[in-house]
C-alpha positions in Angstrom: -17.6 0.5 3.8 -18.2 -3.0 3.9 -14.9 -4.0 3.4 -14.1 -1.8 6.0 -16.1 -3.7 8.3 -14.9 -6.9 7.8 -11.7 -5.6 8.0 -10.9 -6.8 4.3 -8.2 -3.7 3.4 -6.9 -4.2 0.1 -10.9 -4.5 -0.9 -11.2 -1.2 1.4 -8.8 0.3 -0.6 -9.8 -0.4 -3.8 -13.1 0.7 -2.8 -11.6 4.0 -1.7 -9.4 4.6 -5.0 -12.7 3.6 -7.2 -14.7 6.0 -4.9 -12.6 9.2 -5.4 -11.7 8.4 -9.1 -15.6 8.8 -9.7 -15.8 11.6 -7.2 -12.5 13.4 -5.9 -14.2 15.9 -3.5 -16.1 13.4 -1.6 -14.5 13.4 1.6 -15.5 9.7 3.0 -13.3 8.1 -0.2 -10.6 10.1 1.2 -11.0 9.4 4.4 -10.7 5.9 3.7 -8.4 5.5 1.5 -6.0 6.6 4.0 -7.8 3.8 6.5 -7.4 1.4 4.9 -3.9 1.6 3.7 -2.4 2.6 7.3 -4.7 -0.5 8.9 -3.5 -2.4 5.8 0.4 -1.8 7.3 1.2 0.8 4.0 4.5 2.6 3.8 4.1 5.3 5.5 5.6 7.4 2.3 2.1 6.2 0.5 0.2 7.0 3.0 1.3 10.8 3.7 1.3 10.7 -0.3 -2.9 9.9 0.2 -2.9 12.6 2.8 -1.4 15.2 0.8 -3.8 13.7 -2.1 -6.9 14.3 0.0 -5.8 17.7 1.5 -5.9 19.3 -2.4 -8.9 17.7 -3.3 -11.3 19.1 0.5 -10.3 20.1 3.3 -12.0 18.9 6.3 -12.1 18.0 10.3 -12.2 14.4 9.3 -8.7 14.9 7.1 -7.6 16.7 9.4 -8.2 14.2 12.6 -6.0 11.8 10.4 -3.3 13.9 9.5 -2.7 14.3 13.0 -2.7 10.6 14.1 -0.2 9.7 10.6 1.7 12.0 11.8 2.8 10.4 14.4 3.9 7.4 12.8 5.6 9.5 9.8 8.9 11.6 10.5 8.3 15.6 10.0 10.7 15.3 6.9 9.2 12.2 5.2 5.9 14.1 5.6 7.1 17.5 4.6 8.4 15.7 1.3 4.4 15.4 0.6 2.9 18.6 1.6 
């Protein structure tokens, strides 16, 4: 979260990755993780792929609230390919 703050994203996003990798159904690494890579200027293939990642592991208003602003920078069938 710190990284996050200082608007350090590669650090955010390692962050995220170590944060799920010790505990996959925590929602905040997810959440992140897809933060920081679409602040960090990510292909939007990797993020949808972190999206679709997230969505298996909870399922929650805050995934949810991201999906929906991705999705307007990712194409239905770029996004479909990850669902």
């Amino acid at each position: 979260m710190c990284y996050e703050r200082l608007f350090q994203w590669a650090q955010s996003e390692a962050d995220a990755r170590k944060t799920i990798e010790l505990k996959p159904d925590f929602v905040k690494g997810h959440v992140r993780l897809v933060k920081a890579l679409k602040e960090a200027g990510k292909a939007e293939s990797e993020i949808a792929a972190a999206m679709a990642s997230g969505r298996q592991a909870v399922n929650t208003e805050d995934l949810k609230g991201l999906e929906a602003e991705v999705r307007c920078r990712v194409t239905s069938a770029d996004f479909a390919a990850f669902v």
